[in-house]
C-alpha positions as CSV (number, residue, x, y, z in Angstrom):
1,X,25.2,-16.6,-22.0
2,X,25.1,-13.5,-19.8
3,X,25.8,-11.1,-22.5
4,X,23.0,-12.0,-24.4
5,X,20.8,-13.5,-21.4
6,X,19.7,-9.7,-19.6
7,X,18.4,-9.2,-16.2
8,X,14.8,-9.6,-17.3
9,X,14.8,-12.6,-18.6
10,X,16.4,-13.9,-15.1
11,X,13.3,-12.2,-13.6
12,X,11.0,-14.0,-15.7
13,X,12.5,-17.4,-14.6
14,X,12.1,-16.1,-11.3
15,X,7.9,-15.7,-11.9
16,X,8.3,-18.9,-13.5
17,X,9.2,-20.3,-10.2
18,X,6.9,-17.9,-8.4
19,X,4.1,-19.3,-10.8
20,X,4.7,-23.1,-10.2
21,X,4.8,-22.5,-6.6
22,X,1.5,-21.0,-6.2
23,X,0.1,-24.0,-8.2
24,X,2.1,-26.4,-6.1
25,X,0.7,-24.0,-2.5
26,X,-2.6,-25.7,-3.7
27,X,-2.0,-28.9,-2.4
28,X,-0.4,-27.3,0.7
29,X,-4.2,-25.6,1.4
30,X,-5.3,-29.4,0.7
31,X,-3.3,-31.2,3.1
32,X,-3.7,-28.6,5.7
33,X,-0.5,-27.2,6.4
34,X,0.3,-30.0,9.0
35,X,3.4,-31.4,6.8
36,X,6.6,-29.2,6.4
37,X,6.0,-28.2,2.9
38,X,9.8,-29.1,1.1
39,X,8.6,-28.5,-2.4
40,X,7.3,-25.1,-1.9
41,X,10.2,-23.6,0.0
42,X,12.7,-25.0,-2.8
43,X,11.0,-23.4,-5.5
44,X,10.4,-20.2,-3.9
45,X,14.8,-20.6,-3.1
46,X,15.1,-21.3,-7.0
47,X,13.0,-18.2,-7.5
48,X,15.4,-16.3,-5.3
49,X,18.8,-17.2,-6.3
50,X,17.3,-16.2,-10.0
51,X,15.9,-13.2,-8.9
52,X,18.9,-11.9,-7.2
53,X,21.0,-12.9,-10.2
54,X,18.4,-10.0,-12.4
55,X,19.2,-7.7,-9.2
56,X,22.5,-8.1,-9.0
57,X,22.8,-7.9,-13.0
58,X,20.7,-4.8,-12.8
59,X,22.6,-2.7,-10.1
60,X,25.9,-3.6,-11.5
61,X,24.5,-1.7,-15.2
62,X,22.9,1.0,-13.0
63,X,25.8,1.6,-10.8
64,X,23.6,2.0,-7.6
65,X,20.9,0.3,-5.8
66,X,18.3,-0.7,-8.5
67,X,15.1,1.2,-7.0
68,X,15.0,3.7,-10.0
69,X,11.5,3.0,-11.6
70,X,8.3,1.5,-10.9
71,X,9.3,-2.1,-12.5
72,X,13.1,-1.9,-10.1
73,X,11.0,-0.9,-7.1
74,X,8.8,-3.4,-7.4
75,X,10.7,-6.3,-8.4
76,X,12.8,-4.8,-5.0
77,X,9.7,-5.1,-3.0
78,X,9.7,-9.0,-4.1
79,X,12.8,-9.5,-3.8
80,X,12.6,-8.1,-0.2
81,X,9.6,-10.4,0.5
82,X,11.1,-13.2,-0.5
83,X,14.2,-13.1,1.2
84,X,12.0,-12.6,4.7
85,X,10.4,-15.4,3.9
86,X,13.1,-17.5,2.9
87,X,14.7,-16.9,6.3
88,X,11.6,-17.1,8.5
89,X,10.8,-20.5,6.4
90,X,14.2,-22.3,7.6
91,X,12.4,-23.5,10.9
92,X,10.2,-26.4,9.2
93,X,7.2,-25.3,11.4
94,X,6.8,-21.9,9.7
95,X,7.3,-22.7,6.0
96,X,3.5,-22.9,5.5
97,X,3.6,-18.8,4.6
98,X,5.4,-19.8,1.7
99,X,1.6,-21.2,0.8
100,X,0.2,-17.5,0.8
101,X,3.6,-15.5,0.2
102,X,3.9,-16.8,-3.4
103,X,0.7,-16.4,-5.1
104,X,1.1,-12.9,-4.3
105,X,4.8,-12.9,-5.5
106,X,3.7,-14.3,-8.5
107,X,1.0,-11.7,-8.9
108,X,3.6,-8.6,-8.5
109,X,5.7,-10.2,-10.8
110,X,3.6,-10.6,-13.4
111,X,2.5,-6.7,-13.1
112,X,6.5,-5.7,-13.0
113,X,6.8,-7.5,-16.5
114,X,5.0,-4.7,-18.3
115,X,6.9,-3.0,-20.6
116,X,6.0,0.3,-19.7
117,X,7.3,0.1,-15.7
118,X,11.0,0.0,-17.1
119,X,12.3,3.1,-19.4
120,X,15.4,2.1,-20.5
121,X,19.0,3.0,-19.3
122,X,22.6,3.7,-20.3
123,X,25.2,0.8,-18.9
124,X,27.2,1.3,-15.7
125,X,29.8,-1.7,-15.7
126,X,30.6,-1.3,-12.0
127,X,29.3,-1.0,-8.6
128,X,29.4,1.2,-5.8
129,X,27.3,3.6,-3.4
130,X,27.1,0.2,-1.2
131,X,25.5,2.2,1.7
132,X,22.6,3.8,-0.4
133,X,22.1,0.1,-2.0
134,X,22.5,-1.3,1.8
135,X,19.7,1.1,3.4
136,X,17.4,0.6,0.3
137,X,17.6,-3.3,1.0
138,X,17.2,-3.4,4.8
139,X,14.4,-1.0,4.8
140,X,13.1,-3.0,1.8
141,X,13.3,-6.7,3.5
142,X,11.2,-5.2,6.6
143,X,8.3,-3.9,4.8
144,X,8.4,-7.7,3.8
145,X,8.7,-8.7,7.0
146,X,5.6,-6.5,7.8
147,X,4.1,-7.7,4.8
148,X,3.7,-11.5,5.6
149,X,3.0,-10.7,9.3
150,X,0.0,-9.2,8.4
151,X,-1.0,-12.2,6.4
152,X,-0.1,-14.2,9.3
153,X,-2.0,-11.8,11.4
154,X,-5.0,-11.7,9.0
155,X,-4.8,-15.4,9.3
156,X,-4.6,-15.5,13.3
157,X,-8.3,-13.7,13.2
158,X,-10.1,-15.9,10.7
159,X,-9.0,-18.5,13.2
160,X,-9.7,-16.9,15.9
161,X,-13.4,-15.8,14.5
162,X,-13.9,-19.7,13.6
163,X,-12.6,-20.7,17.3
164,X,-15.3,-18.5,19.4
165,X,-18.0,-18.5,16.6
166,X,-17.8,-22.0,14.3
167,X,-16.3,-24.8,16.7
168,X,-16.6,-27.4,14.2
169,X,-15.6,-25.2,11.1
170,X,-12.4,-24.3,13.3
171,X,-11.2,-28.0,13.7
172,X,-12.1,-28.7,10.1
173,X,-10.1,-25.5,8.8
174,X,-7.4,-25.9,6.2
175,X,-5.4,-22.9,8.4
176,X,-2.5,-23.5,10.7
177,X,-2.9,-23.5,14.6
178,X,-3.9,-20.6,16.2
179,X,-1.2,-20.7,18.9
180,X,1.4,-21.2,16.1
181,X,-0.1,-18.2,14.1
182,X,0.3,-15.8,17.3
183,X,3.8,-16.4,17.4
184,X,4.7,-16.5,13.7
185,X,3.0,-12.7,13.8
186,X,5.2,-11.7,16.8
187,X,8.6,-13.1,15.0
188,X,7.4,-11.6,11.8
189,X,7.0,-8.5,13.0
190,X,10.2,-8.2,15.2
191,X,12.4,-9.2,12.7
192,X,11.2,-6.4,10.1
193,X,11.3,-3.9,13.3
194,X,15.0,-5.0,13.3
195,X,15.7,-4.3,10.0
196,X,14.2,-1.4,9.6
197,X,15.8,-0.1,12.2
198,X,19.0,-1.2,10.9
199,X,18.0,0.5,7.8
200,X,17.1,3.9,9.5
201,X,20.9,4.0,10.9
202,X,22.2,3.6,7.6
203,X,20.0,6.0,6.1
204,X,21.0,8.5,9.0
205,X,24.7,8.0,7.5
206,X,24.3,9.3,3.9
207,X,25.4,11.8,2.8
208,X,22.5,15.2,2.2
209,X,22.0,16.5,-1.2
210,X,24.1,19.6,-1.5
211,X,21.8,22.9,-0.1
212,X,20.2,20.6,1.9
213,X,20.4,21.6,6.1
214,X,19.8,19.6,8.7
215,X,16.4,21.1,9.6
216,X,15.4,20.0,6.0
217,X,16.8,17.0,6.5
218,X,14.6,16.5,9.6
219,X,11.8,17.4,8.2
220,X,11.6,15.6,5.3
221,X,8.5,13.8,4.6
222,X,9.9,10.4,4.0
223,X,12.1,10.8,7.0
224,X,9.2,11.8,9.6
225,X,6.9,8.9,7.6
226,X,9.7,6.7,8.6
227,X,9.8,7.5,12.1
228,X,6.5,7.5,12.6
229,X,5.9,3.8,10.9
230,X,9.2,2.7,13.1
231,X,7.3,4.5,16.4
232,X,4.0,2.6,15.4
233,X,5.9,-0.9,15.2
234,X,7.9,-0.6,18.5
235,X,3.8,0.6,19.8
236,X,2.7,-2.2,19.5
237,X,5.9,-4.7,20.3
238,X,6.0,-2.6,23.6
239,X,2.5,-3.3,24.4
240,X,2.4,-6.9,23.3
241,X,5.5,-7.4,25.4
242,X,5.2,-5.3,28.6
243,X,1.0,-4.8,28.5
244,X,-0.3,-8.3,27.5
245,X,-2.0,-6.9,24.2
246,X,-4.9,-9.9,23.2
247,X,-3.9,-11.6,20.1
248,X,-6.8,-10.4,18.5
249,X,-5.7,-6.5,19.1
250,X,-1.9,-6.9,18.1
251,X,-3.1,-8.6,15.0
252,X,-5.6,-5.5,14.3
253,X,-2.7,-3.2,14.7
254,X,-0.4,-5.1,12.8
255,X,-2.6,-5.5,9.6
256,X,-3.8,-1.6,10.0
257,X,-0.1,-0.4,10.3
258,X,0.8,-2.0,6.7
259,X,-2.2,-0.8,5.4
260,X,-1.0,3.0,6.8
261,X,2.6,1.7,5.2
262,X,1.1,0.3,1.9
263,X,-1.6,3.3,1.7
264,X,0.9,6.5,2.3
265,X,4.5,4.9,1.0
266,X,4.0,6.2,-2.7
267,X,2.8,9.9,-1.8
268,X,5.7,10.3,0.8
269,X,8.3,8.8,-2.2
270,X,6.8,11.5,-4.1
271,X,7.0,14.4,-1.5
272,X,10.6,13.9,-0.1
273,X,13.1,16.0,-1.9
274,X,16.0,14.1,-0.6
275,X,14.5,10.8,-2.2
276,X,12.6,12.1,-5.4
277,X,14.7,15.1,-6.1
């Protein structure tokens, strides 16, 4: 069946899963999020396992982390987003962000189907370059991390806006608990500060493009873009943990600092020598 049954069709089961999750997340916004939501986080785990079979399928041709086009980078970023979920969705009381992470997973699937996103390539039948493929995946599952702790975090304010300004509305809302929100936000964003320091340190360990010196090396734009988005996380960890940062202003920061990510990631891609050669 594999030979004839290729990585993309594996990906479209995968938005096939995506998709009927974000119908079922419907009746999740009905009920309120008060139940642990079963249905949801199974299909989104169905989703996975078939979207890291088209991964795996696809690296294995490719011979190297598949993060080559627009359509590889972007199933990645799925992928990535998934996988945070998946694991921050174990403890029953945080599964409702599987409510809000699929729609949107459906969505980017959907747009990595086009045709044009995926030039063809020449088969690889083997694997290797495990620590390129290794840094491209942690650094990819904590921008997903980041990801759905700023929809957590976006979340946390339309509570907290309800809360001071609509009493009524707030008890009435279809949203989680505020309290729970705050601390969903702080795991989220811990975690994916983990990771991408993890990925960092890998990424330190590659080996340079021949010509390449160190001084070139460090100044890089991708490699100064990532320090100063791995700088801007531990910011606001540091304060949140040692100052007493509000809610309110760790959630700002957290939603503007994967805006900066999401806003300034393609240009720095494009910039970096050592990662678009």
């Amino acid at each position: 069946m594999v030979a004839w049954f290729t990585d993309r069709h594996f990906f479209l089961l995968a938005v096939v899963a995506y998709g009927v999750s974000a119908i079922h997340s419907i009746f999740v916004w009905r009920k309120g999020f008060r139940r642990d939501d079963h249905v949801s986080y199974a299909l989104l785990l169905l989703g996975f396992v078939l979207h890291t079979v088209a991964m795996s399928l696809r690296g294995f041709s490719l011979n190297r982390c598949p993060v080559n086009n627009l359509y590889e980078a972007t199933t990645f970023l799925a992928w990535a987003i998934v996988a945070a979920y998946l694991a921050i969705g174990a403890l029953p009381r945080l599964r409702f962000l599987g409510a809000f992470a699929s729609p949107g997973l459906f969505a980017i699937g959907v747009f990595a189907l086009m045709p044009a996103l995926d030039p063809p390539h020449g088969p690889k039948p083997e694997f290797s370059e495990w620590l390129r493929s290794l840094h491209a995946a942690l650094s990819l599952l904590a921008y997903g991390a980041f990801g759905l702790g700023s929809v957590s975090a976006l979340m946390f304010l339309t509570q907290q806006h309800d809360l001071k300004f609509h009493k009524l509305r707030a008890v009435l809302s279809l949203l989680p608990p505020i309290q729970r929100l705050e601390i969903v936000t702080g795991r989220l964003v811990l975690a994916g500060f983990i990771l991408l320091s993890a990925g960092l340190e890998t990424g330190g360990h590659l080996p340079r493009p021949e010509g390449v010196t160190v001084l070139n090396y460090v100044l890089d734009p991708k490699v100064v873009w990532s320090a100063v988005v791995w700088v801007l996380y531990l910011a606001l960890l540091v304060s949140r943990r040692f100052y007493g940062q509000s809610g309110r202003r760790f959630a700002c920061g957290i939603i503007g600092a994967f805006a900066f990510v999401l806003l300034t990631f393609p240009l720095t891609n494009l910039l970096s020598k050592l990662h678009h050669p």
